[in-house]
Backbone as CSV, one residue per row, in Angstrom:
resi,resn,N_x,N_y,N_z,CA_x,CA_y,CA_z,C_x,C_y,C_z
1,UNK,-11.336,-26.597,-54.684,-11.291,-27.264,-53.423,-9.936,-27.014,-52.770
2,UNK,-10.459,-26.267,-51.069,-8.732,-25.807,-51.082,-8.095,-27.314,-50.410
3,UNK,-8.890,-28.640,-50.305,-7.778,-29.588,-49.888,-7.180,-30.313,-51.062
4,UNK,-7.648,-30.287,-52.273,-6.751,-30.655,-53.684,-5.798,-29.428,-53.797
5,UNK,-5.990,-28.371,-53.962,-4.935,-27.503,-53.954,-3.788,-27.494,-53.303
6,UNK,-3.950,-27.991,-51.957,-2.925,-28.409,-51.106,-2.234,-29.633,-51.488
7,UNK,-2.943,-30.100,-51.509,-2.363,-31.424,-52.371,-1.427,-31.590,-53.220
8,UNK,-2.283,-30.745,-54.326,-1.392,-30.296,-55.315,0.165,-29.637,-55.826
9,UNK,0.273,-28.605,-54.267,1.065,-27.654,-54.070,2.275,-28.680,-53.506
10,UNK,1.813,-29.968,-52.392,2.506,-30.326,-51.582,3.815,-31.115,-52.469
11,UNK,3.323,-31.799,-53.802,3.749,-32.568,-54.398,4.818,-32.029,-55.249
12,UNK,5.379,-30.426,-55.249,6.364,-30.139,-55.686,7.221,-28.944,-54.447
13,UNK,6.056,-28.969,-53.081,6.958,-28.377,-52.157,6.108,-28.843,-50.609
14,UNK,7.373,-29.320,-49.655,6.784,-29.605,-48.713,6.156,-28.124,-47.613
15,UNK,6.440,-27.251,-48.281,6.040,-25.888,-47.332,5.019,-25.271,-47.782
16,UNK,3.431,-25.377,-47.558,2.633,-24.815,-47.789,1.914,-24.646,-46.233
17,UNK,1.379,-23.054,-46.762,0.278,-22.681,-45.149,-1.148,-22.156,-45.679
18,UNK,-1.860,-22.239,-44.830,-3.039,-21.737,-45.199,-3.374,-20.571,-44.555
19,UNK,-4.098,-20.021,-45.345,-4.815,-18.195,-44.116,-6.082,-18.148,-44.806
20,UNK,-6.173,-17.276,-43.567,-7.505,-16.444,-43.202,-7.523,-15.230,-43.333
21,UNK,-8.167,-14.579,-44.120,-8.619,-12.773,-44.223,-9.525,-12.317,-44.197
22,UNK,-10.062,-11.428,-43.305,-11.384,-11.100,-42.822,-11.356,-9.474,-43.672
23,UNK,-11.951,-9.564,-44.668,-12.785,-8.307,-45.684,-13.738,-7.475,-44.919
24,UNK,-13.881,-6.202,-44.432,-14.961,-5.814,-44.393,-15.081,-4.450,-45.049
25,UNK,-14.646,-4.540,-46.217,-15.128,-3.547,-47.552,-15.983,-4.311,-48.543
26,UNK,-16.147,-5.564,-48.373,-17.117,-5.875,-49.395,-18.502,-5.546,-49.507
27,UNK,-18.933,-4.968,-51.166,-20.092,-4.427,-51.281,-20.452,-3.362,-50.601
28,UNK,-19.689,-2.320,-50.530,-19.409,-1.397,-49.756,-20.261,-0.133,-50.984
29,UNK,-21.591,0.657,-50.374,-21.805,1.585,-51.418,-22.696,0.686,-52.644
30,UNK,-22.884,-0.128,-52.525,-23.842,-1.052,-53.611,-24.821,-2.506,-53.214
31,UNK,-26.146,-1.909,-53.555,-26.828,-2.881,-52.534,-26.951,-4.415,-53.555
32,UNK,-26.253,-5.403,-53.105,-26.202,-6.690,-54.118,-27.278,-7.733,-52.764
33,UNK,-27.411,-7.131,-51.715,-28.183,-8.371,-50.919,-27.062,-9.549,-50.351
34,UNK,-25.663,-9.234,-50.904,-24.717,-9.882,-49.887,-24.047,-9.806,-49.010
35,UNK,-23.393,-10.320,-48.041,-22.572,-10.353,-46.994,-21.143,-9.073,-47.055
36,UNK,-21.616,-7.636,-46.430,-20.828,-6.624,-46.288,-19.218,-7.309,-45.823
37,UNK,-19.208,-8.157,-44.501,-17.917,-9.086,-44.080,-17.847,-10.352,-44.958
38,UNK,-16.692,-10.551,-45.467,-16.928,-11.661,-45.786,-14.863,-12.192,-45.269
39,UNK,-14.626,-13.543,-45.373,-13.337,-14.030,-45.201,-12.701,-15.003,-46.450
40,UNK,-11.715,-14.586,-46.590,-11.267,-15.153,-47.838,-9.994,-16.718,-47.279
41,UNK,-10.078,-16.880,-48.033,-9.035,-17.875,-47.731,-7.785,-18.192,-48.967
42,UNK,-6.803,-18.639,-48.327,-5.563,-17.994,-49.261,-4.985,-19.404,-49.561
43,UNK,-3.886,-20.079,-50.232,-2.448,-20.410,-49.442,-0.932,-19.713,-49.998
44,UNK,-0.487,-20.016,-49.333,1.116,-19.750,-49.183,1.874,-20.808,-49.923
45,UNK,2.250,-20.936,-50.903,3.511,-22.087,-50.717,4.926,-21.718,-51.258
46,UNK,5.893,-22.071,-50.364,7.238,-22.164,-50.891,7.975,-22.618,-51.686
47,UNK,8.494,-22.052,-52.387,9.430,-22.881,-53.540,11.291,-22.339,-52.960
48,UNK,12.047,-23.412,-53.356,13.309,-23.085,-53.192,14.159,-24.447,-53.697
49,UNK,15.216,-24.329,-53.887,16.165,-25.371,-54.050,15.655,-26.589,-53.139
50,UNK,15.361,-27.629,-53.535,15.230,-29.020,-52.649,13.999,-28.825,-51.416
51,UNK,12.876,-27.863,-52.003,12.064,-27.854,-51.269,10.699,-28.837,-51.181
52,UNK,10.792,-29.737,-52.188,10.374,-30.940,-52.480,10.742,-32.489,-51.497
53,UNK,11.876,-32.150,-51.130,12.403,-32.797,-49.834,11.845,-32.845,-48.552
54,UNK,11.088,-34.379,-47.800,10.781,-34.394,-46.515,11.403,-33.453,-45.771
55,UNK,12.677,-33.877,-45.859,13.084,-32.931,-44.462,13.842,-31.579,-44.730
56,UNK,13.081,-30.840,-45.998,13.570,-29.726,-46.306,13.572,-28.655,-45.091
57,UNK,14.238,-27.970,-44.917,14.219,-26.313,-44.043,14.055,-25.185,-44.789
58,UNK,13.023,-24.368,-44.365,12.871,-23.322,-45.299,13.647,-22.537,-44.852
59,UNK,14.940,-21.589,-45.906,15.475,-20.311,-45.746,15.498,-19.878,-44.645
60,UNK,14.023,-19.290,-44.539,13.449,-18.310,-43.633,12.053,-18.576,-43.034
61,UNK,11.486,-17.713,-42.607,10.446,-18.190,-41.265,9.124,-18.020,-42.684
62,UNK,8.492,-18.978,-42.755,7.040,-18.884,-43.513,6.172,-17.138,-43.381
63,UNK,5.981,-17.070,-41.849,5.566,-15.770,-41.372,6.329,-14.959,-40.721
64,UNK,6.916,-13.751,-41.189,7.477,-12.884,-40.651,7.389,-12.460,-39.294
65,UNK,8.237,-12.091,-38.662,7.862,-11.765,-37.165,6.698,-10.427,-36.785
66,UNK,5.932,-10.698,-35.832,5.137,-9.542,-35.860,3.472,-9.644,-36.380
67,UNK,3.763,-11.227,-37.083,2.301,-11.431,-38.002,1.665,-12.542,-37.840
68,UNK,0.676,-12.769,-38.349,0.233,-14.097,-37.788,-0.765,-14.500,-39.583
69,UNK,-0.902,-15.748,-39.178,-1.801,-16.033,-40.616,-3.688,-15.611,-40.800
70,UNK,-4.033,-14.960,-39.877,-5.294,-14.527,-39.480,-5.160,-13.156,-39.981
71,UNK,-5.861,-12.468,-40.494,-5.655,-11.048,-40.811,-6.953,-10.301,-40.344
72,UNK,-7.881,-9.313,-40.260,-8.864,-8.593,-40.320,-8.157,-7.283,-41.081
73,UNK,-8.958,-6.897,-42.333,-8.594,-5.364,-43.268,-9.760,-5.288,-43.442
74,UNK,-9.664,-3.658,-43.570,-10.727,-3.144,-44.177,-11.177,-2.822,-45.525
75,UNK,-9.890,-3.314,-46.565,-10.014,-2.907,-48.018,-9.565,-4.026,-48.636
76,UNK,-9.955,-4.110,-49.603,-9.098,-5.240,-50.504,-7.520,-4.550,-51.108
77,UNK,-6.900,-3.228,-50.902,-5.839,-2.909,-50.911,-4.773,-3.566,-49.612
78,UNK,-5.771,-3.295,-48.456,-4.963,-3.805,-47.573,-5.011,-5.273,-46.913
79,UNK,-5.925,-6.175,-47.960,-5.460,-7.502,-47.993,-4.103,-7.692,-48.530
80,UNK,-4.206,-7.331,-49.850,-2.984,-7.537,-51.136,-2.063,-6.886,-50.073
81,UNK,-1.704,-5.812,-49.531,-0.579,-5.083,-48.806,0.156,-6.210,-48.104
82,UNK,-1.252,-6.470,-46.879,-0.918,-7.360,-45.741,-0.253,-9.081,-46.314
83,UNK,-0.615,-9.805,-47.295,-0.265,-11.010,-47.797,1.273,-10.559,-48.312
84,UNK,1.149,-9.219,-49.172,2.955,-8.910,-49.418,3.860,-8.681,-48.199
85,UNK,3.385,-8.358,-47.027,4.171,-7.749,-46.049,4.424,-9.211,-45.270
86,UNK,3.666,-9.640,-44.961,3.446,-10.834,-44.509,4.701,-11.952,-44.489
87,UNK,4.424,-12.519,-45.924,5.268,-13.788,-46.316,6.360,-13.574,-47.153
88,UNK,6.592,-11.582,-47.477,8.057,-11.701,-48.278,8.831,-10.614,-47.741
89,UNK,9.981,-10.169,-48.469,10.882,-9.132,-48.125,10.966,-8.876,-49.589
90,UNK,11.604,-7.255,-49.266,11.754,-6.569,-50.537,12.854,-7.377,-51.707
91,UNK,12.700,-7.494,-53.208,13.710,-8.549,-53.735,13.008,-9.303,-53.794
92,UNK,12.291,-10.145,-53.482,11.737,-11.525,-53.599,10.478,-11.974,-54.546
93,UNK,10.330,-13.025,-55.029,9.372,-13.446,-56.012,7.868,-13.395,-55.347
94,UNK,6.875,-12.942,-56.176,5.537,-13.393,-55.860,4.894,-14.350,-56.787
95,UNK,4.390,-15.094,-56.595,3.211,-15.714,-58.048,2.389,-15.811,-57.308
96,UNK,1.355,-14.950,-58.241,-0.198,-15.066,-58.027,-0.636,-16.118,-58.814
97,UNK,-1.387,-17.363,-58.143,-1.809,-18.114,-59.873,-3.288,-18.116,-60.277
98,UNK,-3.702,-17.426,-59.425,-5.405,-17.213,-59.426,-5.576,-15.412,-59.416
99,UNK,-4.612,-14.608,-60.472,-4.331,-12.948,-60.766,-6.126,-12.845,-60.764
100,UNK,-6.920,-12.921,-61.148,-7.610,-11.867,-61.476,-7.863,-10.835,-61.970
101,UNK,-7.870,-9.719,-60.722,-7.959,-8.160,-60.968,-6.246,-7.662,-60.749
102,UNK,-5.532,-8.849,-60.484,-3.902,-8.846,-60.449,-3.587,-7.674,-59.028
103,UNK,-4.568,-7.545,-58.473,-4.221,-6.680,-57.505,-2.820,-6.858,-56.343
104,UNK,-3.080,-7.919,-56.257,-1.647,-8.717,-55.248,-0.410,-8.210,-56.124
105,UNK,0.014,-8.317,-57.696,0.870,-8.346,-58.576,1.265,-6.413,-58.105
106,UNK,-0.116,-5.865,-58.395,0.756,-4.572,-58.026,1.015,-4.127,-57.042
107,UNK,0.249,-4.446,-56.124,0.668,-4.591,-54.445,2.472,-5.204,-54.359
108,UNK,2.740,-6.202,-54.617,4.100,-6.215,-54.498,4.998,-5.594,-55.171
109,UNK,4.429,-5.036,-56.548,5.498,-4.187,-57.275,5.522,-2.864,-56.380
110,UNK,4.100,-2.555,-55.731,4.972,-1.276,-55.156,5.566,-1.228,-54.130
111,UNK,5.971,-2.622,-53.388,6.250,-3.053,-52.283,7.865,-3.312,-52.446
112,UNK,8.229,-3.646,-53.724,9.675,-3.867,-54.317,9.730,-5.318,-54.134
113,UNK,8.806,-5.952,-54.806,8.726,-7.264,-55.086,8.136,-7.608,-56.368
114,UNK,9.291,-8.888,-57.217,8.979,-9.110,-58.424,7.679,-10.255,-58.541
């Protein structure tokens, strides 16, 4: 449930966002009888020194300039790309906590993110 998750997230940082990603490589080449588009939904949350604090300030801007939290890709490479380009800079931490196929994990390693 993504409003317990939020929840969840909020209670050790006041900076969490939510997104939207519009897939349209799914089931691409294999007939399963499901939805070719489909939209995923993400969140974001920040961690930093005293980010647990009401009136914390984050560092830096949640979304980079240039981007917005809505995406449309055509691959699930260029989801993982777009979420690394998105909310970090080169140097900076990722945690995936729902890895999977860990695709995001190598998406930022080749992005120069730990």
């Amino acid at each position: 449930n993504v409003h317990m998750n939020i929840e969840a997230l909020s209670r050790h940082t006041k900076h969490v966002q939510f997104l939207t990603f519009h897939r349209e490589d799914a089931n691409v080449g294999v007939e399963t009888g499901k939805l070719r588009e489909t939209t995923s939904f993400f969140l974001a949350a920040y961690f930093f020194p005293e980010c647990s604090n009401e009136n914390s300030k984050l560092p830096t801007k949640m979304v980079r300039d240039g981007y917005t939290t809505c995406f449309r890709t055509e691959s699930t490479n260029d989801l993982e790309a777009s979420i690394v380009d998105c909310f970090s800079e080169a140097g900076e931490w990722i945690l995936d906590l729902c890895c999977g196929r860990r695709q995001l994990s190598v998406a930022a390693a080749e992005k120069g993110r730990s």
